[in-house]
C-alpha positions in Angstrom: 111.8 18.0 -7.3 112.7 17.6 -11.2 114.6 20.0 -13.2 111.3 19.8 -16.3 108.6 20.7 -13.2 108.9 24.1 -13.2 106.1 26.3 -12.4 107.5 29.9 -13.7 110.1 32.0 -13.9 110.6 33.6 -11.0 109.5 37.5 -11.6 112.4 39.9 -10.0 109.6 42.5 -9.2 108.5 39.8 -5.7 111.3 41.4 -3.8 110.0 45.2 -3.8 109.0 47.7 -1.3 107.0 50.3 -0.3 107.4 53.8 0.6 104.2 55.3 2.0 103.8 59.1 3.3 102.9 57.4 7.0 105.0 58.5 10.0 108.2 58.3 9.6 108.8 57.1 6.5 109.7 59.2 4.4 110.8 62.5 6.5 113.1 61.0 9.2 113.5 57.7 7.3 114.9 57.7 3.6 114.8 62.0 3.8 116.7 64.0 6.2 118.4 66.8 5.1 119.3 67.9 8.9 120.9 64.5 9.5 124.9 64.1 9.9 124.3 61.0 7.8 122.4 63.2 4.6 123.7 63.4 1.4 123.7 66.2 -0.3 120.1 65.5 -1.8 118.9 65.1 1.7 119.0 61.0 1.7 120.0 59.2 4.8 123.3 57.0 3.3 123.0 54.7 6.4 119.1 53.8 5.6 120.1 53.8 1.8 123.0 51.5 2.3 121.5 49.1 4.5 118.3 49.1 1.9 120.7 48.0 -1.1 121.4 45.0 0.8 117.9 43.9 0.3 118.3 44.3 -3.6 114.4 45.3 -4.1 113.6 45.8 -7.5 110.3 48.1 -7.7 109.4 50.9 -4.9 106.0 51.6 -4.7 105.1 55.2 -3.7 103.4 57.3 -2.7 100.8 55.0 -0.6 98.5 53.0 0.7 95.6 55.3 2.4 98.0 58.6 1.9 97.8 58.3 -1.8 93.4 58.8 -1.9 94.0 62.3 -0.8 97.5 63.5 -2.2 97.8 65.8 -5.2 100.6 65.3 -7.0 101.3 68.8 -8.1 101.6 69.8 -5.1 104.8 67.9 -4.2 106.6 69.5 -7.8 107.9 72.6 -8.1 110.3 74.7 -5.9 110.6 73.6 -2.2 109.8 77.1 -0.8 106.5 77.3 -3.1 105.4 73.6 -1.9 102.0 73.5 0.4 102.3 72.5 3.9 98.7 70.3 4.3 96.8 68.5 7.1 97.0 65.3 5.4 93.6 62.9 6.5 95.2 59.4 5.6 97.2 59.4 8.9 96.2 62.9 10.8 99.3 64.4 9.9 100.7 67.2 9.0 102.5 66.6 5.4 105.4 69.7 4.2 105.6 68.3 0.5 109.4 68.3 0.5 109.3 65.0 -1.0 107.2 64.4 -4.0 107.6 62.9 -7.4 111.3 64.2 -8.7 112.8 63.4 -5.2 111.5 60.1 -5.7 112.4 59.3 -9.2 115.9 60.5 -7.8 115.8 58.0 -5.0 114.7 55.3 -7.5 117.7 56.4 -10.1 120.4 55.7 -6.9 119.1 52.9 -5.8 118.2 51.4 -8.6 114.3 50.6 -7.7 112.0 50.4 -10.5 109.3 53.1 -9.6 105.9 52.4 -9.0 103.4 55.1 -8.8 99.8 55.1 -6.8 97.6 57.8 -8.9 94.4 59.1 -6.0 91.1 57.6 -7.2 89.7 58.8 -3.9 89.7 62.6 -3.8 91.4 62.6 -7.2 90.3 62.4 -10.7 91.2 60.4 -14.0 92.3 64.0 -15.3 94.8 64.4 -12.2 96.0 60.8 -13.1 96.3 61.5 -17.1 98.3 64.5 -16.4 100.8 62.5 -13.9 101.7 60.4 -16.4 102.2 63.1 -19.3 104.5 64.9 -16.4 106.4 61.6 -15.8 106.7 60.2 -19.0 106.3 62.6 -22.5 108.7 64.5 -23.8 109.0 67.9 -23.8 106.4 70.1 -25.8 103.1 69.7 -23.8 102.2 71.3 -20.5 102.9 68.7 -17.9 106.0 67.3 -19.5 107.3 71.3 -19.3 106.4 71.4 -16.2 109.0 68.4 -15.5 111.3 69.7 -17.5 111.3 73.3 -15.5 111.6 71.4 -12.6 115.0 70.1 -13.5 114.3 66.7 -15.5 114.2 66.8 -19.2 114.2 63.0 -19.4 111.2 61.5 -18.9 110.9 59.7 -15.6 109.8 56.7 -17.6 107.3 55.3 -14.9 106.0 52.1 -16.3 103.8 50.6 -13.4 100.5 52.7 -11.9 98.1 51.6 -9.3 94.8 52.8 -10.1 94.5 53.7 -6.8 94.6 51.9 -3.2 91.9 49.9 -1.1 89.1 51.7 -2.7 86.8 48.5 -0.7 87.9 49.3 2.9 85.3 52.1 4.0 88.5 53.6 6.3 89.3 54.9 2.5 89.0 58.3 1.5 86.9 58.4 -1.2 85.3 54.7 -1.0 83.0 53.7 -3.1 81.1 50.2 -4.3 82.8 48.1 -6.7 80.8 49.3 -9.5 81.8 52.9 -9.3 85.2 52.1 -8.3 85.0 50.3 -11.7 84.1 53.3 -13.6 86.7 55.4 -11.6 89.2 52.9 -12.8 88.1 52.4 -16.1 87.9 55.9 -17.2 91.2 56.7 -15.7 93.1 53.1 -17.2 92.3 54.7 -20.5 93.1 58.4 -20.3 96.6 57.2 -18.6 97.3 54.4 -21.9 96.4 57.5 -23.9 99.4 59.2 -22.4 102.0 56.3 -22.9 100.3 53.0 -24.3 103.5 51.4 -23.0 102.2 51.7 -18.9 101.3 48.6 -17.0 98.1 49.5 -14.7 97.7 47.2 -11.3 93.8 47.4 -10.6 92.8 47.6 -6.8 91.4 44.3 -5.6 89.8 43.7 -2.6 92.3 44.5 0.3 91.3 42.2 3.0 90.1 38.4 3.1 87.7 39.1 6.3 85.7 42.1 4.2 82.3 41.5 2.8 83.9 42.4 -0.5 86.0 39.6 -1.0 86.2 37.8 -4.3 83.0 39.9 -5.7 84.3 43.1 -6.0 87.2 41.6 -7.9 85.0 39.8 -10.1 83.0 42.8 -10.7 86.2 45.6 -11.2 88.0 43.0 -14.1 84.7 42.3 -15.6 84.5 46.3 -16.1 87.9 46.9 -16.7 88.8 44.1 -19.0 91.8 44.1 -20.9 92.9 47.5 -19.5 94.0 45.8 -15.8 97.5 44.1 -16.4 97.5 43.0 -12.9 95.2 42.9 -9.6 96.4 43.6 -6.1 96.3 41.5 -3.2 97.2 42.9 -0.1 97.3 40.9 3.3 98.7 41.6 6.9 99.4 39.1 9.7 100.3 39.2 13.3 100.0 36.3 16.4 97.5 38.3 18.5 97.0 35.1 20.3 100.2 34.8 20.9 100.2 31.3 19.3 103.2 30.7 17.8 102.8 27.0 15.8 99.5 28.9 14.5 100.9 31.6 13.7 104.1 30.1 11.9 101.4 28.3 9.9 99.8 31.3 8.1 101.2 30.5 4.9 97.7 28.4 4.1 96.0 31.3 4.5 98.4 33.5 1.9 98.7 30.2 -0.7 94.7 30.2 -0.7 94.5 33.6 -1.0 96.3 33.6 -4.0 94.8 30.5 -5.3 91.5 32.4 -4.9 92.0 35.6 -6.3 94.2 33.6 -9.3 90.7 32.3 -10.1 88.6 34.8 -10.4 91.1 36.2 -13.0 90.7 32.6 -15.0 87.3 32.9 -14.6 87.0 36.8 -16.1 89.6 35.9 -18.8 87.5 32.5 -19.9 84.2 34.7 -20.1 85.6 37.2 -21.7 87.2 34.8 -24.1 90.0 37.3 -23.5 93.9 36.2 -24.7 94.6 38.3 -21.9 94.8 37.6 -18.0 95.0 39.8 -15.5 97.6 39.0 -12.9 98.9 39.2 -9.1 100.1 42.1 -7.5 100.7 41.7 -3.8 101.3 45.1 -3.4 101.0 45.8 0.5 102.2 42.5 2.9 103.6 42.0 6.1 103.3 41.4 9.9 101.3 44.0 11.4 100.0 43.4 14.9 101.7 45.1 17.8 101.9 48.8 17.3 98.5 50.2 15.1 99.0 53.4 15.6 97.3 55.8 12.7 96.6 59.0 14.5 99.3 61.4 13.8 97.1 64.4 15.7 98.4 67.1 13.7 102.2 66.3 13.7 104.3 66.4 11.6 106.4 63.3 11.1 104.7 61.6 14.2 106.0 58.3 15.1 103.3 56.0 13.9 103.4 51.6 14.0 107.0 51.7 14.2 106.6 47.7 15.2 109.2 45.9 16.9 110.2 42.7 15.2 110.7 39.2 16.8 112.3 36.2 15.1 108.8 34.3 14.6 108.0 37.3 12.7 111.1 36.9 10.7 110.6 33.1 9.9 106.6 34.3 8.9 108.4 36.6 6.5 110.2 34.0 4.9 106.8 32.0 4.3 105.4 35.3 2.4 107.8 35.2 0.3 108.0 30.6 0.2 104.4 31.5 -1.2 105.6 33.7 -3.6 108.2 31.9 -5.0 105.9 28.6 -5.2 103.3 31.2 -7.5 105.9 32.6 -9.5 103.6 31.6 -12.5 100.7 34.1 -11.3 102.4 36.4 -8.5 104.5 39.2 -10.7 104.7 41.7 -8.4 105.1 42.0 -4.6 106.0 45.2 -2.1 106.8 44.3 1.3 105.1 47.5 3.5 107.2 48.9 4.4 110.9 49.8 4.1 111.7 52.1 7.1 110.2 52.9 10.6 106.9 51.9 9.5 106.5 48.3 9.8 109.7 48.1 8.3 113.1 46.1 8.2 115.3 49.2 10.1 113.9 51.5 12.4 116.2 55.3 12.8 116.5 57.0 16.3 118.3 60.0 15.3 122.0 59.2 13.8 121.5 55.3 14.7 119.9 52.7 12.6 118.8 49.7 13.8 118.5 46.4 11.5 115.2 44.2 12.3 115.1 40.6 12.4 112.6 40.5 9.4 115.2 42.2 7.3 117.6 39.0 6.9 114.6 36.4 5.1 114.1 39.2 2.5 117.9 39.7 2.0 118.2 36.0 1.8 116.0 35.3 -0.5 116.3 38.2 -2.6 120.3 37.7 -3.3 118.9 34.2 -4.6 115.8 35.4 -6.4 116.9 34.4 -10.3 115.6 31.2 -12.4 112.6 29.1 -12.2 110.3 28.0 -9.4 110.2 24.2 -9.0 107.7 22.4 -8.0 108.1 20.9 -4.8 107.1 17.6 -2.9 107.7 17.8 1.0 107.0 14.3 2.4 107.2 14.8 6.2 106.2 15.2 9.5 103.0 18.0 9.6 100.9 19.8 12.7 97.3 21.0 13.0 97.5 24.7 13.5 94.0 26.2 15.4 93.3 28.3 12.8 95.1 27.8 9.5 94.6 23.9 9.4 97.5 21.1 8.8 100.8 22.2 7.8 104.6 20.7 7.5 107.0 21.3 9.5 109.0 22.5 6.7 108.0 25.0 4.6 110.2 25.5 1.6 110.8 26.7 -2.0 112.8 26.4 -4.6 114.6 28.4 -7.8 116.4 26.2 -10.5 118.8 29.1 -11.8 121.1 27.2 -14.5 123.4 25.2 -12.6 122.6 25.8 -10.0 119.7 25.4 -7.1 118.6 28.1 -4.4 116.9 26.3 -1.6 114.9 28.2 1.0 113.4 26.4 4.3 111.6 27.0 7.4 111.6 24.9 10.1 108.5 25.7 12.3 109.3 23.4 15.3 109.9 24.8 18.4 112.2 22.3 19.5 113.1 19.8 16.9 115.7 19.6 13.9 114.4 18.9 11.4 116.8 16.9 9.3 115.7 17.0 5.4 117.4 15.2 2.5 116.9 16.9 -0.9 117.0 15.3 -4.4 116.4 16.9 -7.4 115.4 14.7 -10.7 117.3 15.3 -14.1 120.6 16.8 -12.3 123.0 16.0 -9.8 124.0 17.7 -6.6 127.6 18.7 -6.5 128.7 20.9 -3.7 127.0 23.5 -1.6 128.2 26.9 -2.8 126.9 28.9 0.2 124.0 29.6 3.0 122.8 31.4 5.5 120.7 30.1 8.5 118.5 32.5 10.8 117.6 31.5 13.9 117.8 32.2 17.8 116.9 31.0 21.6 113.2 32.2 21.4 110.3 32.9 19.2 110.3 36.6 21.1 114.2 36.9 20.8 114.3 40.7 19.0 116.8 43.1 17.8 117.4 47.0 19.8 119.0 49.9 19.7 120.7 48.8 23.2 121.4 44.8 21.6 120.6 44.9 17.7 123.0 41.7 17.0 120.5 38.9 19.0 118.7 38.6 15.8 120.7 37.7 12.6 122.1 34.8 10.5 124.7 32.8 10.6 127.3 30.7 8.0 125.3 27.4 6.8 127.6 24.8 5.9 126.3 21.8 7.3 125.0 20.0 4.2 126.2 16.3 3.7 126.4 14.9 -0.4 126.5 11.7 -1.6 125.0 9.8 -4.6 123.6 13.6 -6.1 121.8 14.2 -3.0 122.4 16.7 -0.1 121.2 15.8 3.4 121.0 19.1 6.1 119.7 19.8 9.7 117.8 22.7 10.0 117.2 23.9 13.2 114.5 24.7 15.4 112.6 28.0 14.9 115.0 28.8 12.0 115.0 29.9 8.4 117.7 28.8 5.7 118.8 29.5 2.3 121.0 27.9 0.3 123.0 27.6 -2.9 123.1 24.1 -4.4 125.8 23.6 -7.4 124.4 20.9 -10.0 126.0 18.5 -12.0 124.7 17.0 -15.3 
C-alpha cells in the first residue's frame, strides 16, 4: 500500500440498513409497544441499543417487495383511523401502526439518515410527488399540513428516494419491462425534484445477476432517465447451498465483478450522453440468504418469516461484502445490509430476549473504523481455486487511511492455516497498534442461540509485531480481523 494510492473516500452511507415491512421486522422487532423493554414510543430499547453499536448511517424503509403495494397515507394519521390491509408482498396481514412519522422518529433517535422506497408498482408518480411535499415542504400546501396535523411541523427532511424496488424480478407487484419501468421512473424522478430539487433519487437496477435482465435493463432505465438518477442499485444475496465452504468464503469475485459490471454501464451511459454527470452505486439490499426462504405469511399478522440462523462462515462472508465495498469506495456510495432485526438480520427477539448473531460483529467492526480513504491494496500470497467463483487469496482484505492512522480489515479463508501477513504501507511509518478485534471460532457452523449466544463473537487482537515501520500479525484460521494502525511520518 502507499499513502498517494488512494481510490476514494470512503462514503459513511456503506454501513446502512434496512427496515422492510416483512415478518417480524418491524412489529415485534424495532416496534413493540406491549413489550417490558418498550419505550414510551413503543421502541424496543434492547434492539435499539444493540443497533447503535453497529453505527449505520442511512435506514432504508419501507421495503423491498412490501413497498410496490404500500400507500403511504395510509400509515399517517391517528392510530385508531389507520387501515388494517392484507398486504400481497409477504401474505400478511399489515395494521399500519408504523408508517412514515414513527419512522422519521426512529431515525431522529438513532441517528440514521432516512431513506425512503416511493411504490412504482401499484403506485403512481402522483402518490410519490405528494410523499415528498408531506415529508419535506413547509407548511402552507396540502401534504405538508397534513404532516404538520400529524404532530411534525418540521419537515422530515428526507433526502434519498428509491424510485421504487426490483421492478425486473416478475415476483414484483407491478412489474414491468425496462422501458416502461423507465417511463414510471422518469415521470416520477421529476415530479419528486419538483417538490424539493435538493433529493437524491437511487434508480432501480436490475436486482439479480442470474436474471435475463442483467446489464440491459440498466443500460436502457439510465439511458431514459439521464441526469435525473443520482445512483443505481445493486442488490445481491448469497448463501453455501452446497455446503462448500472454501467456495463459498470465495464469493467476493462474484460481488467485485458485479460492481465492476454495473460501474460500467454507468461509464458507458455518461460517455454517450456526454453527460458531466454519472450515475452511481447503490447496493441497497445485500446479505446471506439461504437457509430459511420463507415469504408466505398466510394471513398473519407479524408471522415469523426467514428469521435465518447465522453461522460464523456467514459472518467472515459478511466481512467480504463489506472488503468489497470498501475497495469501491470511489463508485459504491451507498449500501443497506437487509436486514436489521429477525429478518435476515444481526439479532433475532423471542419475546423479552434478544439474541446477537455472529454476522453482527464484521459490520460493527468495520463500521467503528469506517472514516478516511480506501487504499489501494496489493496482496501477494498464497490463493485457492474455488468451484464456482474462480481463484482467490487466502486473505481477503481492505484498507482506510484515516489521517494518522490506518484501519486494516482481513479475512482469513483457510480452514486450517494461519495465515501470517506482514503489512507495509509506502510514504508513512507504522508506529504502534492502537487496537483490534479478531472473530473467529472451532467451526465454520459454530452459531450463536438463545440457549448459548456467546459461541460466536470477537476477541482482543493484540498480536501484531513492529519493527522497521512495518507490522507483522497471525491471523487465524476461519477468522476475521480489524485493526487500528497508528502512523508515523
Amino acid at each position: 500500500m502507499h499513502t498517494s494510492f488512494q481510490i476514494g473516500q470512503v462514503d459513511p452511507r456503506v454501513f446502512g440498513g434496512f427496515l422492510e415491512h416483512m415478518g417480524r421486522a418491524v412489529y415485534q422487532g424495532v416496534y413493540e409497544p406491549g413489550s417490558p423493554h418498550a419505550d414510551e414510543k413503543g421502541f424496543r430499547k434492547d434492539v435499539l441499543k444493540a443497533l447503535r453499536e453497529l453505527e449505520m448511517t442511512v435506514m432504508r424503509y419501507p421495503g423491498g417487495n412490501f413497498a410496490s403495494g404500500y400507500h403511504w397515507p395510509d400509515g399517517v394519521g391517528p392510530k385508531d383511523h389507520r387501515p388494517k390491509i392484507r398486504e400481497l408482498a409477504w401474505q400478511s396481514v399489515e395494521p399500519n401502526q408504523f408508517g412514515t412519522d414513527e419512522y422519521i422518529t426512529l431515525c431522529r433517535d438513532t441517528g440514521w439518515t432516512p431513506m425512503l422506497t416511493v411504490n412504482l408498482g401499484t403506485g403512481t408518480a402522483e402518490e410519490a410527488r405528494n410523499w415528498v411535499e408531506y415529508c419535506n415542504s413547509v407548511p402552507g400546501t396540502r401534504y405538508a399540513d397534513m404532516r404538520a396535523a400529524n404532530g411534525s411541523t418540521d419537515p422530515h427532511a428526507v433526502k434519498l428516494w428509491c424510485l421504487g424496488n426490483e421492478m425486473d424480478g416478475p415476483w414484483q407487484l407491478g412489474h414491468v419491462p425496462a422501458d416502461q419501468y423507465a417511463i414510471r421512473a422518469q415521470q416520477a424522478a421529476k415530479m419528486m425534484k419538483d417538490v424539493d430539487r435538493s433529493i437524491e433519487l437511487v434508480v432501480c437496477g436490475s436486482c439479480n445477476t442470474g436474471l435475463p435482465t442483467y446489464i440491459e435493463w440498466d443500460r436502457q432505465v439510465l439511458e431514459y432517465i439521464g441526469g435525473l438518477a443520482d445512483y443505481i442499485s445493486l442488490h445481491r444475496y448469497v448463501g453455501n447451498r452446497d455446503d462448500d465452504t472454501p467456495d463459498f468464503l470465495a464469493v467476493g469475485n462474484a460481488i467485485d465483478r458485479q460492481i465492476a459490471e454495473i460501474d460500467a454501464v454507468c461509464r458507458y451511459v455518461q460517455a454517450k450522453q456526454r453527460s458531466n454527470k454519472r450515475a452511481y452505486l447503490c447496493f441497497d439490499e445485500w446479505n446471506v440468504w439461504y437457509k430459511n426462504r420463507s415469504g408466505n405469511g398466510e394471513g398473519q399478522f407479524a408471522p415469523h418469516l426467514s428469521e435465518e440462523v447465522y453461522n460464523l462462515e456467514d459472518a467472515l462472508v459478511v466481512a467480504g461484502f463489506l472488503n468489497s465495498f470498501v475497495r469501491h469506495a470511489d463508485v459504491v456510495k451507498i449500501a443497506n445490509i437487509a436486514q436489521i432485526v429477525n429478518v435476515i438480520s444481526p439479532l433475532l427477539t423471542r419475546d423479552d430476549k434478544l439474541l446477537v448473531q455472529s454476522t453482527f460483529y464484521p459490520f460493527a467492526m468495520f463500521s467503528k473504523r469506517k472514516n478516511g480513504a480506501s487504499l489501494q491494496m496489493i496482496v501477494d500470497g498464497p490463493k485457492y481455486t474455488a468451484k464456482t467463483y474462480g481463484e482467490a487469496h487466502y486473505v481477503d482484505a481492505s484498507a482506510i487511511l484515516d489521517k494518522d492512522q490506518l484501519h486494516l480489515f482481513a479475512v482469513n479463508r483457510s480452514l486450517s492455516q494461519e495465515a501470517v501477513v506482514e503489512i507495509e504501507l509506502v510514504g508513512a511509518r507504522i508506529a504502534a497498534l492502537e487496537n483490534g478485534e479478531c472473530l473467529t471460532g472451532t467451526s465454520p457452523k459454530s452459531a450463536n442461540s438463545f440457549e448459548k449466544p456467546d459461541v460466536v463473537r470477537p476477541r482482543l487482537f493484540t498480536e501484531a509485531k513492529i519493527a522497521n515501520g512495518k507490522a507483522r500479525v497471525a491471523l487465524p484460521p476461519l477468522s476475521v480481523t480489524a485493526m487500528t494502525l497508528s502512523l508515523a511520518g
